[in-house]
C-alpha positions in Angstrom: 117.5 126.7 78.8 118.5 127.2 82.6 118.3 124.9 85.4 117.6 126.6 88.9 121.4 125.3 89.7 122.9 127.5 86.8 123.4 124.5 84.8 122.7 124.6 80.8 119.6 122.0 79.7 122.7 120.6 77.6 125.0 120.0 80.6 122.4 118.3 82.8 121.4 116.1 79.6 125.3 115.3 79.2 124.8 113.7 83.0 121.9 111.6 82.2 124.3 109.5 80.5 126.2 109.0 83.5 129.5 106.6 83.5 130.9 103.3 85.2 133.1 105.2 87.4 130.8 105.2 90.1 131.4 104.6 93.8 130.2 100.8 94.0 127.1 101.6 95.7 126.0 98.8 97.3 122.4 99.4 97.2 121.3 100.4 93.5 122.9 101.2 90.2 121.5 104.2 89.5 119.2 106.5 91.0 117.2 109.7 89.4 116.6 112.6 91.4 113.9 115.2 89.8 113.5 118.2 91.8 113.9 121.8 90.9 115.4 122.8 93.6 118.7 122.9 93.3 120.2 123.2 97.0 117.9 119.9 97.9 118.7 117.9 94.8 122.0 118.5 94.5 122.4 118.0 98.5 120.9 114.5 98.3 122.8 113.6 95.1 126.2 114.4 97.2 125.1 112.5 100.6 123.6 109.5 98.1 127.1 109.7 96.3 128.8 109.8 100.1 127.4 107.2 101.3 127.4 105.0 98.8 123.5 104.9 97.9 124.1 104.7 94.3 126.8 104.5 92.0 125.5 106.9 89.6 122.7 109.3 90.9 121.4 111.9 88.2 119.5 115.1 88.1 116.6 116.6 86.0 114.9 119.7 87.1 111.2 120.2 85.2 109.1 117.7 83.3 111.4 118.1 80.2 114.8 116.7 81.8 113.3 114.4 83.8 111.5 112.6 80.6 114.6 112.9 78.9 116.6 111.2 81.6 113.7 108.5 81.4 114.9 108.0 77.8 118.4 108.2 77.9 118.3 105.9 80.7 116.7 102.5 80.5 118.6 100.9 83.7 117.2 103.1 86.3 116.7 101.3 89.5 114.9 104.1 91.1 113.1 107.6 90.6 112.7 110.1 93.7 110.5 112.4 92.1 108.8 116.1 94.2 105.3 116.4 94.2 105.3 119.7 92.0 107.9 119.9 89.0 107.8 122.3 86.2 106.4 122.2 83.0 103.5 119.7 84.1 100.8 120.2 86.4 100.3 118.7 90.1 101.1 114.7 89.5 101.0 114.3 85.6 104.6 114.0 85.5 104.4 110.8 88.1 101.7 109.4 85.7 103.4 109.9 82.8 106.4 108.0 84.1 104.4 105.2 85.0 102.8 105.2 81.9 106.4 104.9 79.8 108.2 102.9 82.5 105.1 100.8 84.4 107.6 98.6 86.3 110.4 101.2 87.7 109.7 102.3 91.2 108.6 105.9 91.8 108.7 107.7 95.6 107.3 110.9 96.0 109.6 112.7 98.0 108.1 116.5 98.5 107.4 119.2 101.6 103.6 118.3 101.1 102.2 116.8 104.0 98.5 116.6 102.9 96.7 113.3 102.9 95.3 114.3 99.7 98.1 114.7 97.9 99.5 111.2 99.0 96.5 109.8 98.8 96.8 111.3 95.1 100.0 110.1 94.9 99.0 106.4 95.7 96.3 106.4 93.1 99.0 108.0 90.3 101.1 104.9 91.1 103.8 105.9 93.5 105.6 103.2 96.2 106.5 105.7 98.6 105.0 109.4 99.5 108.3 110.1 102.0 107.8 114.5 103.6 110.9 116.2 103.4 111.3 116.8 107.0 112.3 113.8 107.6 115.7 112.9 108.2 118.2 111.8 105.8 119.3 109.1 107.5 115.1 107.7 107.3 115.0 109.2 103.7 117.6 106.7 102.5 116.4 103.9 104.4 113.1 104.3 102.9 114.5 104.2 99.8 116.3 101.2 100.7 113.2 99.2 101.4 111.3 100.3 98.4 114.1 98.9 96.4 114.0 95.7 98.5 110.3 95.8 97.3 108.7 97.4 100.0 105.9 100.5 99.9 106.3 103.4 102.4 103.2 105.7 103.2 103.4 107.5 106.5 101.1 106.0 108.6 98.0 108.1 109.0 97.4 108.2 105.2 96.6 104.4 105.5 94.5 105.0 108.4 91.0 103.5 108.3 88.6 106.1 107.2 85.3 105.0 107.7 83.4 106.6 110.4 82.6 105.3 113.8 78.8 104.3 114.0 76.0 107.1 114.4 78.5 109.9 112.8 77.5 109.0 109.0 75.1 112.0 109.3 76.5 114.4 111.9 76.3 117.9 110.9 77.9 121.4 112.8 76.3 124.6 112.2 78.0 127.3 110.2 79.9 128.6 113.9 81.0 125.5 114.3 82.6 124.6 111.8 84.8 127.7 111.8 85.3 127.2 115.1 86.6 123.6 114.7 88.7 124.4 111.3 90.4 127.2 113.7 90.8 124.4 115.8 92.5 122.2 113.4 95.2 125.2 113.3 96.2 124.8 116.5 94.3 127.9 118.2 93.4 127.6 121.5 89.7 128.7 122.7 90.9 132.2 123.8 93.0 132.8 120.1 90.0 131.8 118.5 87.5 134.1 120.2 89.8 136.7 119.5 89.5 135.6 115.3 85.7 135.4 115.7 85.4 138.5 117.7 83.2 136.9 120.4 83.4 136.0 124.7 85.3 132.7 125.2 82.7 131.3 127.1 80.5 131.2 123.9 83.4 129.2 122.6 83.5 126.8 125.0 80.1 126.1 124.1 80.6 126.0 120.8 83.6 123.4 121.6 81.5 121.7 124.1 78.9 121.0 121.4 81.5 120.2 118.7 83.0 117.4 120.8 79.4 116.1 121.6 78.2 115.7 118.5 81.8 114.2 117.1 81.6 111.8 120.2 84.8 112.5 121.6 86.4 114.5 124.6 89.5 116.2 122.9 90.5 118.7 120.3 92.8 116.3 118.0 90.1 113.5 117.5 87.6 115.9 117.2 89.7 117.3 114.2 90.3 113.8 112.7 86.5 112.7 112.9 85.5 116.4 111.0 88.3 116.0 108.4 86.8 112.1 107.9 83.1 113.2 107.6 83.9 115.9 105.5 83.0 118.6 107.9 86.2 120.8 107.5 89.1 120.5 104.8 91.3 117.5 104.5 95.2 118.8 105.9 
């Protein structure tokens, strides 16, 4: 079997055993990365290795090599596991981690940047849910404070989702939700009459109304309040 790198199953397996040559990494021992893409994992295995992250940082690609580095290494310090791995669906992988290893610290580190899937991700067990757009330089300081015992979530997963008073029950015809889910994409009144085929001044009104019955006066609270009371999908 192949990895996406080029790498035999047999040759990545022969790395999970690592060696105490490392670097002297002054922050962990040793580190997993499961990913299966190559160009990222292998890119954050050489700046971990660089900057001294880690003295031993390992690989695994699918479901497979990363349960078989669980095995073959009892003295991980760290997993940074994506969101979506091969051979096990969505986050059965992070479960299944935390159901052989409860204590070792997992962080989600993907290019999802839906609340659901952190929120997912919090409930499976993880300490961290960490996008991939951010920087390295934040990446690995992340990672250094989840080893110091810290949790990292980016902020507006944790945001308070109850509704403000009176909204409980607020509803938005049929045209209105489409018009605030186009919205939520980023269109702007005149792109989105365009999509619905209709005069912009009917989608001011439609806007207008949307904002009145959301209790607000702009488009991006207007989208938080619908994606908190259900009215249009979660992002």
């Amino acid at each position: 079997m192949i990895d996406k790198g080029g790498r035999t199953i047999n040759q990545v397996h022969n790395q999970f055993g690592g060696n105490d040559d490392g670097a002297g990494g002054t922050i962990c021992a040793k580190v997993l990365i499961a990913d299966d893409h190559a160009v990222f994992r292998e890119g954050l295995r050489l700046l971990m290795e660089a900057r001294g992250f880690c003295s031993i940082v390992l690989e695994s690609f699918d479901a497979e090599s990363s349960l078989a580095a669980l095995d073959a290494n009892t003295d991980l310090d760290l997993v940074v596991l994506d969101l979506h791995m091969p051979g096990m669906e969505e986050l059965a992988l992070l479960k299944r981690l935390r159901l052989i290893r409860a204590g070792l610290p997992v962080v989600v580190l993907t290019a999802s940047e839906r609340r659901t899937d952190m929120r997912a991700a919090i409930a499976a067990g993880a300490l961290g849910f960490i996008p991939k757009t951010f920087p390295v330089n934040q990446i690995l300081a992340i990672l250094e404070r989840i080893l110091g015992g810290e949790r990292f979530f980016p902020a507006d997963v944790l945001a308070e989702d109850t509704l403000p008073p009176g909204l409980e029950g607020v509803a938005l015809s049929p045209r209105q939700t489409e018009v605030l889910t186009l919205i939520a994409k980023g269109m702007s009144n005149k792109e989105i009459a365009r999509v619905l085929d209709t005069a912009l001044p009917t989608v001011k009104n439609h806007v207008a109304n949307i904002f009145e019955k959301l209790g607000t006066t702009n488009r991006v609270a207007a989208v938080n309040l619908g994606r908190k009371a259900g009215l249009i999908p979660d992002a």
